[in-house]
C-alpha positions as CSV (number, residue, x, y, z in Angstrom):
1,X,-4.8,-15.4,-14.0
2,X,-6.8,-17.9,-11.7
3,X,-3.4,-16.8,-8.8
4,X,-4.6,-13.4,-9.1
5,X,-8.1,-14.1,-8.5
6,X,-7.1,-16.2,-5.6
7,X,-5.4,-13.7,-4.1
8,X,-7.8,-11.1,-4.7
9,X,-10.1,-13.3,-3.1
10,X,-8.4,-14.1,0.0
11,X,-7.5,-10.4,0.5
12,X,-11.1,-9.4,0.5
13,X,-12.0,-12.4,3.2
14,X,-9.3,-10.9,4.8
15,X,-10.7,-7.2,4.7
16,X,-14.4,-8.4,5.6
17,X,-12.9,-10.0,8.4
18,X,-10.9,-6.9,9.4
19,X,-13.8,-4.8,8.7
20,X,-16.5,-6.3,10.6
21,X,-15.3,-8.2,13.3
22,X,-18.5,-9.1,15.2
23,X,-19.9,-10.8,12.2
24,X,-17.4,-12.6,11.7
25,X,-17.8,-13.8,15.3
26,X,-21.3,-14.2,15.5
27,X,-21.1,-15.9,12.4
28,X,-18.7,-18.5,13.1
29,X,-19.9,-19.4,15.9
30,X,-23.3,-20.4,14.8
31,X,-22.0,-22.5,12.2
32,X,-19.9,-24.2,14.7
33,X,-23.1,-24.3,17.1
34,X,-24.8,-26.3,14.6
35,X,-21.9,-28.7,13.9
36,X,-21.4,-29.0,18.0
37,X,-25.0,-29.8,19.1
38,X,-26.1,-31.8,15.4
39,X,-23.4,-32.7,12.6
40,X,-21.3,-34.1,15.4
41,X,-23.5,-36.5,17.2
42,X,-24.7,-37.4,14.2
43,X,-22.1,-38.0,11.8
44,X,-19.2,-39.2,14.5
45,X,-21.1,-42.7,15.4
46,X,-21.3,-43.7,11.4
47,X,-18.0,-42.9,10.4
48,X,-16.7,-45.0,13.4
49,X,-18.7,-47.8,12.4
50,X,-17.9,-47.4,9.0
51,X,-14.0,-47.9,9.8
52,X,-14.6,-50.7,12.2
53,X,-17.1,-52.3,9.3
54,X,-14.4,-51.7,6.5
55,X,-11.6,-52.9,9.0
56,X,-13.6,-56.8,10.0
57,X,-14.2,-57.4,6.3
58,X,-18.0,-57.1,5.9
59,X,-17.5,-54.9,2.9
60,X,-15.7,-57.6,1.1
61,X,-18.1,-60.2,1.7
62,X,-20.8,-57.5,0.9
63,X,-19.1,-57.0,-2.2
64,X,-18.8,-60.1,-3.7
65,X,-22.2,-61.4,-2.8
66,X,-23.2,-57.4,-4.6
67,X,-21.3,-57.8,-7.5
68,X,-24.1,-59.2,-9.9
69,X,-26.3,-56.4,-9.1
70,X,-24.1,-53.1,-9.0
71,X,-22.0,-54.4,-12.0
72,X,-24.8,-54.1,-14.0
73,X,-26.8,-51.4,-13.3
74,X,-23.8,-49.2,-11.9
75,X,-21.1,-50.9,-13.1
76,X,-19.3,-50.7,-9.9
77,X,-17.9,-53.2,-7.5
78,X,-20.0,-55.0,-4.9
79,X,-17.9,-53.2,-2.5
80,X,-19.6,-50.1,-3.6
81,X,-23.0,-50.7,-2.2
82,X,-21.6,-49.9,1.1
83,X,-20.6,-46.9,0.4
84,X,-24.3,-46.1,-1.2
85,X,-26.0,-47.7,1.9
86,X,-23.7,-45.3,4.3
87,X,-24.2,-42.2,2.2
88,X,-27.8,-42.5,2.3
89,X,-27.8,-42.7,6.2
90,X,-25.3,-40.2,7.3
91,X,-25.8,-37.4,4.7
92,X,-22.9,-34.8,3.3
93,X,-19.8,-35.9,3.2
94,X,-19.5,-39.9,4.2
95,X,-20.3,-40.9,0.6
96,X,-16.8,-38.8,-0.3
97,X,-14.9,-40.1,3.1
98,X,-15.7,-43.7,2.0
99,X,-15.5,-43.7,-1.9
100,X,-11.8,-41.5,-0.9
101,X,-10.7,-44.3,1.4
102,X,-11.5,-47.4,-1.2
103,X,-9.6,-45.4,-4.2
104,X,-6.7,-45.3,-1.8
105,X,-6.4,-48.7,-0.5
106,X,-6.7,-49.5,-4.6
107,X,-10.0,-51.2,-4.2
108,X,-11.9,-49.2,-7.5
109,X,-10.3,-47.4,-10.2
110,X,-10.2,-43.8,-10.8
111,X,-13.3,-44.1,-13.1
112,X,-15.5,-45.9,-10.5
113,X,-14.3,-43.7,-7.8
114,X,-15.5,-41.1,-10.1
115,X,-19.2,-42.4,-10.9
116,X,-19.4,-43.5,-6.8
117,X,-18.9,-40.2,-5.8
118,X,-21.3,-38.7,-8.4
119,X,-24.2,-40.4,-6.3
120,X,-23.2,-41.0,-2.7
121,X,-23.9,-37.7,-1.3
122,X,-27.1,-36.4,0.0
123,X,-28.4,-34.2,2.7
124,X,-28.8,-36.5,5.3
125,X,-32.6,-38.1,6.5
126,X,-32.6,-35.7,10.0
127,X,-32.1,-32.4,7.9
128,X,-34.7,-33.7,5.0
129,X,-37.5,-35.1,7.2
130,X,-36.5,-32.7,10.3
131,X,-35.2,-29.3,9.7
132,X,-36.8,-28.7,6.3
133,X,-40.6,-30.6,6.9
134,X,-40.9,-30.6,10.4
135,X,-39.0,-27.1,11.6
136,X,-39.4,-25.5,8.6
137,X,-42.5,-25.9,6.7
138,X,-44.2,-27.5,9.6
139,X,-45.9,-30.8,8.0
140,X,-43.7,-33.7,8.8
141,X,-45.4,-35.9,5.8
142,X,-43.9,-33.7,3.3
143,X,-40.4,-35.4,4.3
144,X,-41.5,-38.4,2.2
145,X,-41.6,-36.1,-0.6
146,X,-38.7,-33.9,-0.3
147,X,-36.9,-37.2,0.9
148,X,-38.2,-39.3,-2.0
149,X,-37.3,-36.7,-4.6
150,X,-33.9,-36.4,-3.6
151,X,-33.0,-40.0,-2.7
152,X,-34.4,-41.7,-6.3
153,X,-33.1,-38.6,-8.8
154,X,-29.7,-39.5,-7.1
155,X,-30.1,-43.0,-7.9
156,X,-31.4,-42.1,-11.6
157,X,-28.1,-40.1,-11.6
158,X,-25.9,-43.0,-10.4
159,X,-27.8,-45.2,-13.2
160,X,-26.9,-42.2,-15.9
161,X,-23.2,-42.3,-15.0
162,X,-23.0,-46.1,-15.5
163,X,-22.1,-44.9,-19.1
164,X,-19.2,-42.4,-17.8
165,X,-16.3,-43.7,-19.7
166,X,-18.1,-47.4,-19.1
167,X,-15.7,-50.3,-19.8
168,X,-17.2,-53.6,-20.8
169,X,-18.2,-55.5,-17.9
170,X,-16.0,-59.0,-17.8
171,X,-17.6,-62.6,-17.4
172,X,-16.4,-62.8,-14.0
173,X,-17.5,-59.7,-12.9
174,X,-21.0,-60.4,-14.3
175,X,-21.1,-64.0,-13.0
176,X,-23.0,-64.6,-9.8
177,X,-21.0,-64.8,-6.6
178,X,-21.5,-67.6,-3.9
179,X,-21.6,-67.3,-0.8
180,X,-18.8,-69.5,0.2
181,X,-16.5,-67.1,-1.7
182,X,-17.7,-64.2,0.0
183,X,-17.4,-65.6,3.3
184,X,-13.6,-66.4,2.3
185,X,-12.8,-63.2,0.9
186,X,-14.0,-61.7,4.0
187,X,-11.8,-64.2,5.8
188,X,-8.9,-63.3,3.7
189,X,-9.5,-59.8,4.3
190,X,-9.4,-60.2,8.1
191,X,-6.2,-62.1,8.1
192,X,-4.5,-58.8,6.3
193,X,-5.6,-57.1,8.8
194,X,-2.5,-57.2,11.1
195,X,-4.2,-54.8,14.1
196,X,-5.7,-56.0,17.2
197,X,-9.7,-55.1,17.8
198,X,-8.1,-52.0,20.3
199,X,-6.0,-50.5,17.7
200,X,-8.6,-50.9,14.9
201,X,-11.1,-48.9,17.1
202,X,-8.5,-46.7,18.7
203,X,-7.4,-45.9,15.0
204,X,-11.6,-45.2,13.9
205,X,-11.9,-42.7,15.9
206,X,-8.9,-41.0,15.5
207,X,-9.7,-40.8,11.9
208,X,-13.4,-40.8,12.3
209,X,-12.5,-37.5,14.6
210,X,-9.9,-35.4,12.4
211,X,-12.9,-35.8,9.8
212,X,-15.5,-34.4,11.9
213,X,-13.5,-31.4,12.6
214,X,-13.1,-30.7,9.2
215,X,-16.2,-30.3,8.8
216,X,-16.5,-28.0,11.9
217,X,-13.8,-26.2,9.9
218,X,-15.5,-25.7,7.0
219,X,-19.1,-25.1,8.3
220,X,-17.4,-22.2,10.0
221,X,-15.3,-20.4,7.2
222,X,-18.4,-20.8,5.4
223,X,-21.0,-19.1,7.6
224,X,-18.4,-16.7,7.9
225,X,-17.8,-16.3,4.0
226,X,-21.8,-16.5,3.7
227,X,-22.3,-13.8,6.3
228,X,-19.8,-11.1,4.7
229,X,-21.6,-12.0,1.5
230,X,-25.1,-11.0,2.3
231,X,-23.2,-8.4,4.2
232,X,-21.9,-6.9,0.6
233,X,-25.2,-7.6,-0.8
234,X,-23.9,-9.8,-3.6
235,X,-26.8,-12.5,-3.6
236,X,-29.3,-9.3,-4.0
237,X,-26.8,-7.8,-6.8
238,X,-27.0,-11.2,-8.4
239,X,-30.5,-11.6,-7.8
240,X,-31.4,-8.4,-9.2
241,X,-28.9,-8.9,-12.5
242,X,-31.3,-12.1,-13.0
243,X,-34.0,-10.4,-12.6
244,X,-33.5,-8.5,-16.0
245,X,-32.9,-12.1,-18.0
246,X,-35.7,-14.5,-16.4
247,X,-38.5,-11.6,-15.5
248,X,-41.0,-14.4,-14.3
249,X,-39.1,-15.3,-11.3
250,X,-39.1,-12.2,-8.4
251,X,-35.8,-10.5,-6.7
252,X,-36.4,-12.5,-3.1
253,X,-36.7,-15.7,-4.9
254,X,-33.6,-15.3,-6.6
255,X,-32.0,-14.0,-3.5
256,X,-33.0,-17.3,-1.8
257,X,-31.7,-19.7,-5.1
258,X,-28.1,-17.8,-4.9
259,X,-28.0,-18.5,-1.4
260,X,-28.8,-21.4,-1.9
261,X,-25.8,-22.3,-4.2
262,X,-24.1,-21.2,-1.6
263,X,-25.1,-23.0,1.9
264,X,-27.9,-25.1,1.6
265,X,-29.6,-24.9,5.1
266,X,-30.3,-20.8,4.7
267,X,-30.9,-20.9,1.0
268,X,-33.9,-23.6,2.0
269,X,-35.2,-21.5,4.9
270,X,-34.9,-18.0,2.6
271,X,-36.8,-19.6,-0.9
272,X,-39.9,-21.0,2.0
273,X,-40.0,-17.2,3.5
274,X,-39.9,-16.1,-0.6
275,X,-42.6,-18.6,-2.3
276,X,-45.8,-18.8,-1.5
277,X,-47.3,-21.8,-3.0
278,X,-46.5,-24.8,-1.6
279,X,-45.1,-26.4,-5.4
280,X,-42.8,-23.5,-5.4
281,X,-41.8,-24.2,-2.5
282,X,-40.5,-27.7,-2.7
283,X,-39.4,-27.2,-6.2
284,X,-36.8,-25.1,-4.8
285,X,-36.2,-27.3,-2.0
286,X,-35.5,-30.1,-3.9
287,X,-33.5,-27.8,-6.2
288,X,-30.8,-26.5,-3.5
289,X,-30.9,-30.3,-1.6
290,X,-29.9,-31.8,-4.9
291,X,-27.4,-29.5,-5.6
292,X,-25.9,-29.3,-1.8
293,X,-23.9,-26.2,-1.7
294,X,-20.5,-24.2,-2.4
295,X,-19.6,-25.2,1.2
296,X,-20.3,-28.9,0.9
297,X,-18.0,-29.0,-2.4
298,X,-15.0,-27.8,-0.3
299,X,-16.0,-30.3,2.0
300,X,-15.6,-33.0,-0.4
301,X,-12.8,-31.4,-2.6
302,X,-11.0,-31.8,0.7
303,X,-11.8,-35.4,1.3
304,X,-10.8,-36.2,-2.1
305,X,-7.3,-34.3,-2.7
306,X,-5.5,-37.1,-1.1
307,X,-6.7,-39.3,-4.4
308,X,-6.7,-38.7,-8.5
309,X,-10.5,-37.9,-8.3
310,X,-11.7,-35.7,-11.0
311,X,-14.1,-33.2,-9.0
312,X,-15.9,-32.1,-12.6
313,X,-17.6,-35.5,-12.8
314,X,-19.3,-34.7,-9.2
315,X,-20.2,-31.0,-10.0
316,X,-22.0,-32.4,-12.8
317,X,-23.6,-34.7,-10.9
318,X,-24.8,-32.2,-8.6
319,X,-26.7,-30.4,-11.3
320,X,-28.2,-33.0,-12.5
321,X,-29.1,-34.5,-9.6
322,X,-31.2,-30.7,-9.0
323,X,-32.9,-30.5,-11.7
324,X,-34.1,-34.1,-11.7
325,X,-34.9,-33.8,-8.1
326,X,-36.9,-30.7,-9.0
327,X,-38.8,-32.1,-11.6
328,X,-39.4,-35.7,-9.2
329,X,-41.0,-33.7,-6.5
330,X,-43.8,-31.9,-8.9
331,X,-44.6,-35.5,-9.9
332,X,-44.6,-36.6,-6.4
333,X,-47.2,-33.6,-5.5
334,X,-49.4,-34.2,-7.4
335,X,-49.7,-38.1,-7.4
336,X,-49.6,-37.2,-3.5
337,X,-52.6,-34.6,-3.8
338,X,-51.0,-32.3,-1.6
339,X,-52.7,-28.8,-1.0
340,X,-50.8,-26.4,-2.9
341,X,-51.6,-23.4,-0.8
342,X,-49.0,-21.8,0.9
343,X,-47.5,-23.1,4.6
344,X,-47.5,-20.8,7.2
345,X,-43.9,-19.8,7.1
346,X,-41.6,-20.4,10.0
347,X,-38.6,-18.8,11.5
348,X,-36.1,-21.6,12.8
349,X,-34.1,-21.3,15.5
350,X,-30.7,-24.4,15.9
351,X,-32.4,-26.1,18.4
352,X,-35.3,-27.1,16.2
353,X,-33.2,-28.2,13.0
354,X,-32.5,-31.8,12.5
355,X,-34.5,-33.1,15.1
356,X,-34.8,-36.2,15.4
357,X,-32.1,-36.7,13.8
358,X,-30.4,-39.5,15.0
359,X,-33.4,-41.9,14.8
360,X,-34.5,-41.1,11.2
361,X,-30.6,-42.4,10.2
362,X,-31.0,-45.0,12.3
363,X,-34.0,-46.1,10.2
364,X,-32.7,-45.4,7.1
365,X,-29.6,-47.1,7.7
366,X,-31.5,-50.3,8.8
367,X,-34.0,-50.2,5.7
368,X,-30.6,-49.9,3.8
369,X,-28.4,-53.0,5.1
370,X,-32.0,-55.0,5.1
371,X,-32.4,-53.8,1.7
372,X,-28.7,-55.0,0.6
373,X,-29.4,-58.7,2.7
374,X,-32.1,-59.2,0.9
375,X,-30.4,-58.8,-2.5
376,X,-27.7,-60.6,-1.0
377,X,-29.6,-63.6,0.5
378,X,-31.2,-63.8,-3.4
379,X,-28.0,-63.6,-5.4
380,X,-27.2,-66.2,-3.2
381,X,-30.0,-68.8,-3.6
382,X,-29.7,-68.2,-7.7
């Protein structure tokens, strides 16, 4: 049964395509605008770094020095701090990319691969704090809320799936690392590394490259899937359907949630042009950011086929971490006493989405790693 609806699927892509050709053109090739003049420059750098900072050892002298904290509250390896640190920077998908590689090279089990990736993806800083405040609603402080919402309800979720099929956390793990041990283990990990500097960044950014262009891929099937979509009418259809259950919430604004659920960066333009109250507004924001979108879960389904990662445990996540985000942001309003009138609404064009991109992930990966030596330089002096 799920063959046939596969097929049935793909042969009504295939139509669309046929059918309206220009679309499909048009459509594609904003997506791959966007990835061209923002995802690239902004992803490329961090996953190079990541392989070169994987590749010299640091995470295995982060991870020991870690262990006592993330054990406990997440029970994860040290190791996996770095992977929260670099998911937190570079946005959708280098929490998957990283958690993907570790399961591979055997360095967490299927279970902590599983609870990692539940909580290492987020829309990244520069869409949060530039597209969505800045370009979109216009008011650049409301970053800290949108950005604040999303970045502690996924770190309430990571806390929640400490108990995902937990084992009992062992003396040693619990134990408080030196930093003597994490300097050799580092040491150790360098020797194993049999490649010279050249090959180690020659091989970065071959890898850090073929991933980016995924990406590119899939942005562009999925403007183009999106595109024939709207074209069909289907997020109206559904929209309206809901309409007759949950009466309260209007036609547009349901139009905006389902596209939403579908590509995040329209479905948060559409629900700002269909609410007029600035809580509404952010509620859904936080909503479709927490959740991230059909098109970023074939991103990371991809990223993770190569491993035994259950993807269930990550579309859970994903709904929790909307709802909780949802319901964070209405608390953060109103300690905030932000005026809940309405925003001028604002059509955005590419060039004003994730601006400034690059130097809000700079910051935030800077607060992170001083946020992690600070834990570490503390572990280490107990």
């Amino acid at each position: 049964m799920s063959n046939l609806i596969r097929v049935l699927a793909l042969s009504l892509l295939a139509l669309g395509m046929f059918i309206y050709p220009q679309e499909v053109l048009r459509s594609a090739g904003e997506g791959l605008t966007l990835w061209w003049h923002f995802v690239l420059p902004a992803l490329l750098p961090f996953f190079v770094l990541s392989e070169l900072l994987m590749a010299s050892g640091f995470v295995h002298f982060l991870g020991v020095l870690l262990e006592s904290f993330m054990r406990p509250v997440f029970r994860l390896p040290g190791k996996a701090a770095f992977v929260v640190a670099m998911g937190y920077t570079s946005g959708f998908p280098m929490g998957a990319v990283l958690t993907a590689k570790l399961r591979n090279d055997k360095e967490i089990t299927r279970e902590e691969g599983e609870r990692l990736l539940a909580f290492t993806n987020n829309p990244s800083p520069g869409f949060m704090f530039g597209a969505v405040a800045s370009g979109m609603l216009g008011e650049p402080t409301l970053g800290i809320v949108l950005a604040g919402s999303v970045y502690l309800s996924n770190l309430i979720v990571g806390f929640l799936f400490r108990f995902y099929k937990a084992a009992p956390i062992s003396q040693q793990s619990s134990s408080i690392p030196s930093f003597r041990r994490a300097w050799q283990e580092m040491k150790h990990a360098q020797n194993r590394e049999n490649r010279s500097f050249g090959q180690i960044l020659s091989d970065s950014v071959k890898q850090s490259t073929n991933t980016v262009l995924m990406v590119a891929g899939f942005m562009a099937i999925f403007s183009v899937i999106l595109r024939l979509l709207n074209l069909w009418h289907v997020p109206l259809l559904l929209a309206t359907l809901s309409h007759r259950i949950i009466q309260i919430l209007e036609i547009p604004v349901l139009q905006a949630f389902f596209n939403g659920l579908f590509e995040m960066t329209l479905g948060c333009q559409e629900a700002i042009q269909a609410l007029s109250t600035l809580n509404q507004q952010v509620a859904m924001l936080a909503l479709i950011m927490g959740w991230g979108g059909l098109s970023v879960f074939a991103q990371i389904a991809g990223l993770i086929s190569s491993t035994d990662l259950r993807f269930s445990s990550f579309l859970i996540a994903r709904v929790l971490h909307g709802f909780i985000a949802l319901g964070l942001s209405q608390i953060f309003l109103s300690v905030a006493k932000v005026p809940t009138s309405g925003l001028p609404v604002r059509i955005v064009d590419p060039s004003t989405l994730f601006w400034n991109s690059w130097q809000i992930s700079a910051l935030v990966f800077l607060g992170c790693m001083s946020i992690l030596s600070i834990l570490a330089i503390v572990r280490f002096r107990n």
